[in-house]
C-alpha positions as a printed Julia matrix, in Angstrom:
226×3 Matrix{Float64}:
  68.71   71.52   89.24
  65.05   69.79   88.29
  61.88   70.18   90.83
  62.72   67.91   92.99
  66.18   69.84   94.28
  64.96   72.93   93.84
  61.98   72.09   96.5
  64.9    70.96   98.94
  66.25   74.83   98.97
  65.13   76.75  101.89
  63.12   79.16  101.98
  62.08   82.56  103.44
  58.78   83.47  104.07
  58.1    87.41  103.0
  57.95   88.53  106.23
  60.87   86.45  107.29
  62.64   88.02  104.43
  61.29   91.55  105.25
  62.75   91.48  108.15
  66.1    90.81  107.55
  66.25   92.91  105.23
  65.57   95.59  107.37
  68.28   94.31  109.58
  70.62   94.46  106.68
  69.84   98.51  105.97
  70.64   99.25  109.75
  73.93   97.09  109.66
  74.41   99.28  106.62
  73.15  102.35  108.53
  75.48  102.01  112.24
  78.47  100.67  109.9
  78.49  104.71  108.72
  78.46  106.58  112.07
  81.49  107.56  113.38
  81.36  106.55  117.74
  80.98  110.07  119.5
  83.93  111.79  120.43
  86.4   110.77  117.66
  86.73  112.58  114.63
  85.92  111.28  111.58
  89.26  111.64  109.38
  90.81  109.98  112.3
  92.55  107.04  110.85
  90.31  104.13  112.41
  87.26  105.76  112.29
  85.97  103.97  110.01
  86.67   99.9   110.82
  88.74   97.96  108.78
  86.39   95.1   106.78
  88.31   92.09  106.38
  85.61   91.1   103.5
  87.0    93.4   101.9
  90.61   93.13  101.98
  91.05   96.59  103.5
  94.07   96.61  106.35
  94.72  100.02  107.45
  98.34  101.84  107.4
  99.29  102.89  110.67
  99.44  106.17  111.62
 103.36  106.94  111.02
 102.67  105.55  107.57
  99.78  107.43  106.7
 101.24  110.43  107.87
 104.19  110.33  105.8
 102.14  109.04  102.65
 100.46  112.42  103.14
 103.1   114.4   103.31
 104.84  113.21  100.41
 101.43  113.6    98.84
 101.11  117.24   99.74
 104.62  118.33   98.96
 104.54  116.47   95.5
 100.96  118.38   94.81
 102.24  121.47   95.3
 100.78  124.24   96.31
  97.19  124.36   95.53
  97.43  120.96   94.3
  94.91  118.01   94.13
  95.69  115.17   95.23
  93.76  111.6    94.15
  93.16  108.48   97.16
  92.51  105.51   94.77
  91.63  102.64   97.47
  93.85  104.57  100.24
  91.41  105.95  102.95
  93.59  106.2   105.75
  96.1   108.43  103.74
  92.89  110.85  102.55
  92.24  110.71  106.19
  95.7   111.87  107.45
  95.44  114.84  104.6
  92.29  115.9   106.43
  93.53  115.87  109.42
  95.78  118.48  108.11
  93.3   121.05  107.28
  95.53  121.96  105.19
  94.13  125.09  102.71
  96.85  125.24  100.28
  95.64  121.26   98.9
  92.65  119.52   98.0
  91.92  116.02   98.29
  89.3   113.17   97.37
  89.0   109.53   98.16
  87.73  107.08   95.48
  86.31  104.25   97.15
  84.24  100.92   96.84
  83.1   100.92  100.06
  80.51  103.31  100.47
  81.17  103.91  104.47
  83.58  106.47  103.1
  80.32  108.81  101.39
  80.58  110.15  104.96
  82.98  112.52  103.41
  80.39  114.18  100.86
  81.45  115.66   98.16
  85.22  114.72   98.15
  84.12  110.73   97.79
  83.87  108.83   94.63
  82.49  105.67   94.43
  85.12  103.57   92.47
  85.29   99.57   91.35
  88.12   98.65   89.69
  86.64   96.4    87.76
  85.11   99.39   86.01
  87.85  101.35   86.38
  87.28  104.26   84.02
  83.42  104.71   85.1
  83.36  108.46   86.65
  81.04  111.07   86.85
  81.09  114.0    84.24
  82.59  116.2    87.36
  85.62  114.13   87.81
  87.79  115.38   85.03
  91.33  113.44   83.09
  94.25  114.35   84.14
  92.94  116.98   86.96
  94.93  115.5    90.06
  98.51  116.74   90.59
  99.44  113.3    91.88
  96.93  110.05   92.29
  98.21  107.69   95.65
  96.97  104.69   94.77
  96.55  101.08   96.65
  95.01   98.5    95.04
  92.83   96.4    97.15
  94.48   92.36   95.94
  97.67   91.63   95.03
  97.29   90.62   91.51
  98.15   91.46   88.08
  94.36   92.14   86.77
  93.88   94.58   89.9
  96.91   96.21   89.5
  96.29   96.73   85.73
  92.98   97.86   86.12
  93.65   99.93   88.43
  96.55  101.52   86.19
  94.17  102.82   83.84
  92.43  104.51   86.18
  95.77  106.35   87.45
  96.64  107.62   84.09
  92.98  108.79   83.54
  93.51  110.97   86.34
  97.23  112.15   86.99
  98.67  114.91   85.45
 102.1   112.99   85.69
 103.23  112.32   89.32
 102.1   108.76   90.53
 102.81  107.09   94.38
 101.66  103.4    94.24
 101.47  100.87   97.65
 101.39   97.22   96.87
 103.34   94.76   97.79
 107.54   93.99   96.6
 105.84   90.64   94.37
 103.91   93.52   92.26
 107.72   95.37   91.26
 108.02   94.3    87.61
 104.52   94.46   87.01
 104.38   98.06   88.62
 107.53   99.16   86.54
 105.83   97.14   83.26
 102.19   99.31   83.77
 102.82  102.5    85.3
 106.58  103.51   85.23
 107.58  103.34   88.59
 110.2   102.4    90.52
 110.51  101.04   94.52
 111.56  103.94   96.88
 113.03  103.2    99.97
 110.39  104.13  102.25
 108.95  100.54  103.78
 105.02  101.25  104.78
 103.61   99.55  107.77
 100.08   98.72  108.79
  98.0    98.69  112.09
  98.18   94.73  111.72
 101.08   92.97  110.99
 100.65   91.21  107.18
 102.6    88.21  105.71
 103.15   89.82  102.72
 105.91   92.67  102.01
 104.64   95.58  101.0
 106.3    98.24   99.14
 105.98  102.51   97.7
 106.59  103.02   94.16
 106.96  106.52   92.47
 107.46  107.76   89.49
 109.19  110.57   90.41
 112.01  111.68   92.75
 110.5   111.43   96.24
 111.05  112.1    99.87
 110.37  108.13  100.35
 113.47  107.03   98.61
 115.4   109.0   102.2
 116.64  106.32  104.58
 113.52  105.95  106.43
 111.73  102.99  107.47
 104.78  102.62  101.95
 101.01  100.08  102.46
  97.31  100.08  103.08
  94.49   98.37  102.7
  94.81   95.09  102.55
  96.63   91.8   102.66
  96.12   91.98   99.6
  94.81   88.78   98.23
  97.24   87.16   95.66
């Protein structure tokens, strides 16, 4: 781009530019409260953002994700949300005492939850604090947020940094061979449903012998970009 272009660009004054970025901090601030009256694990609390490709479970979906979560934990277990909110959610909602649980998330809406949120990109998928120790969950849920091979491998790595052994993926039925190629896993029968209906199929995976692969009718976050 030479002079002449780059005098064609608009411009922001300083106090133009002051001021919306004070807009952008309060967007930032009201996206984190939760509307009075509704408790925060609820799953919904926090609002879906399409921008970034998160699609909610519904809550028969995210109640059974947490179950199977819990019972494969064990008691006293800890249990790993990768880029699955609504399922930390539902285990909150629990209060259960004999589990633990913590949510690793891009979005930062989710630091509402203190101590028990991570901050996680999987494009740097093995970049964790010095608390957040290898293979110290009892079983990582995971959902990565697009339907592609990169995401799903990246976000592999970051599964076998922190299971012990027992993994429960959500992604959609396209994603099978890769899932089975990178992590091990196999479809279960279990067929998860969202609070918006997606185009694509999506699909539970385990690598273990769950209570999804009962005849009963896994997915989050997204429609997943492919």
């Amino acid at each position: 781009m030479d002079d002449s272009d780059q005098d064609d660009v608009p411009r922001l004054s300083s106090h133009a530019l002051a001021a919306l970025q004070e807009f952008y901090i309060e967007q930032e601030r009201e996206g984190t409260k939760t509307p009075q009256g509704i408790n925060k694990y609820s799953v919904g609390s926090v609002e879906e953002n399409w921008q970034l490709s998160q699609f909610w479970y519904d809550n028969e979906t995210a109640s059974r994700l947490a179950d199977e979560a819990v019972m494969a934990a064990g008691r006293g277990g800890r249990i790993a949300c990768v880029s699955a909110p609504s399922v930390y959610q539902k285990l909150k909602e629990k209060d259960g005492k004999d589990f633990s649980a913590y949510i690793l998330e891009y979005d930062k809406r989710f630091a509402i939850y203190g101590e028990e949120f991570f901050f996680y990109d999987y494009n740097d998928p093995l970049n964790f604090p010095e608390n957040l120790a290898p293979h110290s969950f009892d079983i990582v849920i995971a959902d990565p947020p697009y339907l592609s091979e990169e995401c799903l491998r990246k976000t592999a790595g970051t599964i076998k940094y922190l299971t012990k052994g027992k993994i429960l993926l959500c992604t959609g039925a396209i994603m099978e061979e890769q899932a089975a190629e990178c992590l091990g896993v196999k479809m279960c029968k279990f067929i998860p449903k969202h609070t918006r209906n997606l185009a694509n199929e999506f699909r539970c995976y385990a690598n273990y012998d769950s209570g999804l692969d009962s005849d009963s009718s896994c997915s989050e976050n997204t429609e997943k970009k492919s």
